[in-house]
N, C-alpha and C positions, 0 to 999 in steps of 0.2 A: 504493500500500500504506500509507503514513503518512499520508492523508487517513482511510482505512478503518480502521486502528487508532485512529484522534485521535475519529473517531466511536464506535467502539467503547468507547474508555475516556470517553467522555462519556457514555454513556448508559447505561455502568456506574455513574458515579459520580450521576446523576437518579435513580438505582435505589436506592440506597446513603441519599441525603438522604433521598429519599421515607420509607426503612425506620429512620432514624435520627428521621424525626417522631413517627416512631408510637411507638418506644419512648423519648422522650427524658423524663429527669425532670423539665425545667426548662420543658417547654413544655405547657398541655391538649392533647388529644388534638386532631389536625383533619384529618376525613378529606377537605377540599376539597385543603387542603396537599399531602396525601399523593396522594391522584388527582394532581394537577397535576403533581409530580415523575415520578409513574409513567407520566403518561401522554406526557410528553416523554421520557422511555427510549422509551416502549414505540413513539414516532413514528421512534427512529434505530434500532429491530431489537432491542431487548431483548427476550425472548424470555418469562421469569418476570414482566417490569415489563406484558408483552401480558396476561400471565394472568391478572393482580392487576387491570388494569383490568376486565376480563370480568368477577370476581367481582363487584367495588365498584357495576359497573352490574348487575348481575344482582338483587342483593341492595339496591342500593337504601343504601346507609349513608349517617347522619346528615345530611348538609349536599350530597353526592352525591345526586344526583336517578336512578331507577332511570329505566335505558332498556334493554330486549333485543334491540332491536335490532341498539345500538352493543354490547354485553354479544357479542353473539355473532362480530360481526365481528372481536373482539378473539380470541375464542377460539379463531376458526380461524385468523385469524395465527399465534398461537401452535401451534396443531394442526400447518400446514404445515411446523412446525419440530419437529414428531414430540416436544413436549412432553405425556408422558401421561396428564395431569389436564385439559388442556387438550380432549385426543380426546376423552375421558369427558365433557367438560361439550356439547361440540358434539353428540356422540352421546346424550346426553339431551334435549337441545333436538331434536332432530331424532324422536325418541321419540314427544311433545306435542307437536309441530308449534309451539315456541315461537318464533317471529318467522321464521318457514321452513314452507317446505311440508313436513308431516310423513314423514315416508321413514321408516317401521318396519325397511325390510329393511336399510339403509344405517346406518341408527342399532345396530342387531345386530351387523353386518361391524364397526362403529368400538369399539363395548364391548371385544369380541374384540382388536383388536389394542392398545385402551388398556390391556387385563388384561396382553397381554405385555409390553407395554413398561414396566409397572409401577406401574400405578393401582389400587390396593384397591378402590376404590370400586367401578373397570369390573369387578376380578376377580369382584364380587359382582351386579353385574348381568348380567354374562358366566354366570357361573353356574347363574344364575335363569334367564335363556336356554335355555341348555342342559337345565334340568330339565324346563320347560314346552315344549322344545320350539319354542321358537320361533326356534331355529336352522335350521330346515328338517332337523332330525334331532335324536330325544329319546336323551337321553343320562347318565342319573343317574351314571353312574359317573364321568368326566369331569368333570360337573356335582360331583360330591363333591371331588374332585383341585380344584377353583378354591375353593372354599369353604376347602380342608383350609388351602392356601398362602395366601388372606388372612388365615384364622385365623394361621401363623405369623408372620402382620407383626401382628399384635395385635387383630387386630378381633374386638370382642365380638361382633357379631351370626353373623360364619363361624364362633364358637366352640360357640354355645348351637345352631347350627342341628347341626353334626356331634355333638355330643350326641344332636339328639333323632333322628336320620338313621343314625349310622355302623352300628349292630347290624344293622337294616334292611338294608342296600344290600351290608356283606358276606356277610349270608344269602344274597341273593336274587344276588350272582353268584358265591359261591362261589368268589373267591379277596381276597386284600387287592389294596389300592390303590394299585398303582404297574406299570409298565411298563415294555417293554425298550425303549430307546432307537430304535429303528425303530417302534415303536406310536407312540410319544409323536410321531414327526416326522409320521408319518399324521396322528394325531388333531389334531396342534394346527399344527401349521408349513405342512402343504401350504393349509391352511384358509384362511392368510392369504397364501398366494403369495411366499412369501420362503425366502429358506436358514436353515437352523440353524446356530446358532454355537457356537463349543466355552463361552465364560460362560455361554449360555442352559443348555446341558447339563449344565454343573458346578451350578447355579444349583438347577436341575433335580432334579439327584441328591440336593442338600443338603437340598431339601424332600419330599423323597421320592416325589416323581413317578416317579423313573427307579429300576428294582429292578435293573437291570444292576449288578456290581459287576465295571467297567470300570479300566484301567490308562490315564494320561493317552493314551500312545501309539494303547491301542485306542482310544480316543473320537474323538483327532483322523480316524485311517483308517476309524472310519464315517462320519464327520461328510461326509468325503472320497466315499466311497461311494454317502451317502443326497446328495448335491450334483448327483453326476454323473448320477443317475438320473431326478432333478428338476428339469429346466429353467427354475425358476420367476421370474416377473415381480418387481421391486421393490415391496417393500412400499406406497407410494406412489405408484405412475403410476397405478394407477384409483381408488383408494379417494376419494383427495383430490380429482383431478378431479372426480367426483362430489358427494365435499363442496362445493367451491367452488359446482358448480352450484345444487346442494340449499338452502343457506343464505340465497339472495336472499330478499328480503323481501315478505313477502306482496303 
């Protein structure tokens, strides 16, 4: 246990220098510096130092030499540690077929669960998904509900879209946008093979997904309820498998 924590606080602290180059006053900027810091975290299980390498080779910075190959393998490092910007970047890569055989359907399932675990980005490709249908079921109203909850994390693009959408989509189903806590486990929870959690639900409520107006008590005895009826697989034993598979290099 105190070789594992002695690594751990090492490869916090390669994380910490790396982020201390970038912003220091005394020093120009050097993104060689900074990769090398991050990428000795990212070798003893740092988890955000995995993620940061993934971008810097993705994108190619300054004095770092783009590679996507290495770029991706970092990504999914990070992935497997259910970081979810990390899913979103592999689930794009896998989109384009970027240094991977392209998997459209597997890059779809990863948006999906990077949206829940809390990627704007995914919310908005998750979204798009969803409207065009390329979920293996077209779904604008849902598709509006991921749009509505990025827009509540700030995104201008979720904003200007439910402007030009929201009249639209409550005509044509005739009621507003939100659901009873048993809708919302259908739509969104059984999709990705995992249980619902009472934060996801309060989380839920607070962006207006969920139109129940629930007592802590009641939520936990459905939460309880919609568990027992649902058998479902971890989030993680097929999706990732698959990723892993999916990501070798051309």
């Amino acid at each position: 246990m105190k070789s594992f924590k002695d690594t751990t606080d090492l490869a916090e602290k390669y994380y910490q220098l790396g982020m201390d180059i970038y912003y220091s006053k005394d020093n120009k900027y050097n993104a060689r510096k900074k990769f090398d810091c991050f990428e000795k975290a990212a070798k003893l299980g740092h988890v955000e130092a995995q993620f940061q390498c993934g971008m810097m080779l993705q994108e190619g910075i300054d004095d770092v030499r783009k590679d996507t190959t290495r770029s991706l393998q970092y990504y999914v490092n990070a992935a497997k540690s259910q970081h979810a910007d990390a899913i979103m970047k592999v689930a794009y890569f896998l989109e384009f077929g970027i240094a991977c055989k392209q998997n459209a359907d597997l890059s779809t399932e990863l948006y999906s669960i990077a949206a829940h675990a809390g990627s704007v980005y995914a919310m908005l490709k998750y979204a798009e998904c969803l409207e065009l249908g390329l979920t293996g079921w077209q779904n604008i109203t849902v598709a509006f509900s991921w749009y509505q909850r990025a827009a509540n994390l700030g995104n201008f693009y979720a904003k200007k879209w439910i402007d030009d959408h929201k009249c639209s989509i409550i005509n044509s189903s005739g009621t507003s946008i939100a659901y009873t806590l048993e809708e919302y486990n259908n739509l969104y929870l059984i999709n990705l093979q995992r249980h619902i959690s009472y934060d996801e639900v309060k989380t839920a409520m607070e962006n207006g997904l969920i139109s129940d107006v629930l007592t802590d008590d009641e939520i936990k005895t459905k939460i309880d309820q919609l568990t027992k009826v649902n058998v479902l697989l971890p989030i993680d034993s097929k999706s990732y498998f698959e990723l892993y598979e999916s990501v070798k290099a051309k």
